[in-house]
N, C-alpha and C positions, 0 to 999 in steps of 0.2 A: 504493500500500500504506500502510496505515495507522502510522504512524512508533511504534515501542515505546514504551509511556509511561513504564516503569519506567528507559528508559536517557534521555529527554528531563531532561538535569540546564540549568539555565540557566549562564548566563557567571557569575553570582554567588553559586555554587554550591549553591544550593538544589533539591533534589530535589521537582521535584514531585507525584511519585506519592504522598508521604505529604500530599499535599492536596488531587489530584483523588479523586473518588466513584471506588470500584472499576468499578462500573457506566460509568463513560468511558473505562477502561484498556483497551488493548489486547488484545483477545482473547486473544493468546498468553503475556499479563503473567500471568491470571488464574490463583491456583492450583489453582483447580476443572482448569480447562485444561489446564495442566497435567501436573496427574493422570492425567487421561483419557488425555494423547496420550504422557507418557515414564514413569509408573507415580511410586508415591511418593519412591521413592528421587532423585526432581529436584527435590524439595521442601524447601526449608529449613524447620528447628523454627519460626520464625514464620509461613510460609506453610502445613505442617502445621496448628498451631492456629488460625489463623485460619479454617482449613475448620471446626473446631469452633466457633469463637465465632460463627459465621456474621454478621449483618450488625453494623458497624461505629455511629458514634453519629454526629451533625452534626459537621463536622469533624474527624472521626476516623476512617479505615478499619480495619477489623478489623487488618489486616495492621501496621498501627503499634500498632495495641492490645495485639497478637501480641508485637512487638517492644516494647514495655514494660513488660510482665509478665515475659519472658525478662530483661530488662534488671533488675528485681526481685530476682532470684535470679543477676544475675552469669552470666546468660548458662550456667547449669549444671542440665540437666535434675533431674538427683539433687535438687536444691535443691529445684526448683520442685514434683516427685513430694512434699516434705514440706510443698508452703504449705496453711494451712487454708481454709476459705472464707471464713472473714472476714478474714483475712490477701489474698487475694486479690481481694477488695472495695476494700481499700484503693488498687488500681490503677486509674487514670483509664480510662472506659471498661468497666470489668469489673464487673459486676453480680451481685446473688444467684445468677439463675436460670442463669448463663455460669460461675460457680464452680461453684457445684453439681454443671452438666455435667462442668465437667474435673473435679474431686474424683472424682466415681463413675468417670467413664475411667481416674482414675489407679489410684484400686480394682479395676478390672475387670481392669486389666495385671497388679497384684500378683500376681490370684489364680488368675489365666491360666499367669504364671510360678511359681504353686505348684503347681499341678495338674501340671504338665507334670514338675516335678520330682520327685512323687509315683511318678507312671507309669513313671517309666525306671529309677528308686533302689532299690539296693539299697544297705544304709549300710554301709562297711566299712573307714572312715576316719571324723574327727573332718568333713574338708572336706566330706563327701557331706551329711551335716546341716543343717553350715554353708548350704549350697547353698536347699535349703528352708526353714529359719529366716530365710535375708538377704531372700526375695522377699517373704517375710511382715512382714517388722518393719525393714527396712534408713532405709528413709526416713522413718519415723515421727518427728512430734517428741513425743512421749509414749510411757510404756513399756509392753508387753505381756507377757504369760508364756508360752508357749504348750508343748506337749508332741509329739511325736513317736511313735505308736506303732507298735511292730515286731511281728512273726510271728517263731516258732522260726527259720526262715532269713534272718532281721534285714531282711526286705522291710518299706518303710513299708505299715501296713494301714489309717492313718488321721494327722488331727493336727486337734488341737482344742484353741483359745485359752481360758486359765484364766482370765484376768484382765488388765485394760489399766486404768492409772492416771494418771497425775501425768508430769511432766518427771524426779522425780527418783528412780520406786519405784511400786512395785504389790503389791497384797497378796495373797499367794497360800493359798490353804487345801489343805493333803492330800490331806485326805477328798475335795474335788471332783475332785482328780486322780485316785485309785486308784478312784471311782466309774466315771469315763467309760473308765479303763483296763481294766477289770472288765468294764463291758459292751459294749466290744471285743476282749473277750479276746484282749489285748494280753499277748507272753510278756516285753514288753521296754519302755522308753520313755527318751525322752532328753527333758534337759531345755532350752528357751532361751527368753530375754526378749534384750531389747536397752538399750543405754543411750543415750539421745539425744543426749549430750555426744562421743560416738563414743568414751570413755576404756573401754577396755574389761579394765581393771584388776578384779577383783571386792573387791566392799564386803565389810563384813562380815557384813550380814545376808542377801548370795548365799549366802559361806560356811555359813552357818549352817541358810539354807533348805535349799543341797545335800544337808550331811548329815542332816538331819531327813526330807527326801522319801525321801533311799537309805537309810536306816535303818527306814523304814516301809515300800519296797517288799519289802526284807528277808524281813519278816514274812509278804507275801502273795505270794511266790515271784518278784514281779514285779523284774527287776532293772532299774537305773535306770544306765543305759551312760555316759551325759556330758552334761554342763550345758554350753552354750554360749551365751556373750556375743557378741554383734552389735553394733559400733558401726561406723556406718559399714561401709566395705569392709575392715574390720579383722575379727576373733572371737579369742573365749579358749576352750580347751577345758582344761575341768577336766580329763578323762580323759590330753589330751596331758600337762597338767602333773602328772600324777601326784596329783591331789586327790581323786580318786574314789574 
């Protein structure tokens, strides 16, 4: 039987599965392998990605590529869901068109866990919100505004991003919110952006947006329920604190 390569460590402790070609590992090392024979759940986060980065470089197997990139972000997916692509360039091994790949996977999860959030939500707490605002905007390092829109029995009917900025601020316009609100007739909306800093304290020109957006849905009958801050696994609800 062909002896594990991954557990062949020598007397002077060097592993050397981070220096044989995958292509000579042991068939049962391989995470394809794997996969196939005990499901994802036997996969560690570098042997996961590395099924993504697929073939590795001269001297490099994916699977250490894998584990360098993780190593990057401290070993903390939350981290790595915010690197950009050229932030993840910067890792030995990791190329345009292998950021790119993970970039859009890590997109396709967001919005995967927003949909699903959508579908089940009915909003009848600040946290139900929170829930679909964090999959949208949690890991982001730049900020976004985005809107939440309700039906008379406070069901989401929709959510649609206003505006994405800067590290420190995004400009939001009115008009383009009570537009898209309008032709969703939308009887309700909540508000949230996130802050990259994860300080989820509101500035003053949150304050300020809050009451200028709730005092113009005011006017169009549309009431504006709570503004929620996102930082990190933290949020601020204006409505909880009585700011609304």
């Amino acid at each position: 039987m062909k002896k594990s390569t991954v557990s062949r460590v020598a007397e002077d402790g060097r592993n050397y599965a981070n220096e044989i070609p995958m292509r000579l590992w042991a068939e049962d090392d391989l995470p394809e392998t794997k996969l196939l024979l005990k499901g994802t759940h036997a996969l560690s986060d570098a042997e996961i990605l590395s099924l993504i980065i697929g073939n590795g470089i001269a001297g490099n197997t994916s699977l250490n590529i894998s584990r360098t990139l993780l190593a990057a972000c401290n070993n903390h997916l939350q981290e790595l869901w915010k690197m950009s692509v050229a932030d993840m360039c910067q890792v030995p091994g990791i190329g345009q068109g292998i950021a790119v790949r993970l970039a859009a996977m890590f997109s396709m999860c967001r919005r995967e866990q927003a949909c699903e959030a959508v579908i089940r939500d009915k909003i009848s707490r600040s946290d139900d919100a929170r829930r679909i605002l964090a999959s949208l905007m949690r890991d982001l390092p730049y900020e976004e505004f985005w809107i939440l829109m309700l039906n008379r029995a406070n069901k989401v009917i929709g959510r649609h991003r206003i505006s994405e900025g800067g590290i420190s601020g995004t400009v939001v316009d009115p008009k383009k919110i009570f537009k898209v609100c309008l032709d969703h007739h939308a009887s309700s909306i909540i508000l949230g952006h996130n802050h990259p800093s994860g300080v989820t304290t509101p500035s003053e020109a949150d304050i300020r947006i809050t009451k200028k957006i709730h005092d113009s849905g005011a006017l169009l009958d549309i009431a504006v329920l709570d503004h929620i801050i996102i930082g990190g696994d933290q949020y601020y609800s204006f409505a909880d604190d009585g700011a609304m």
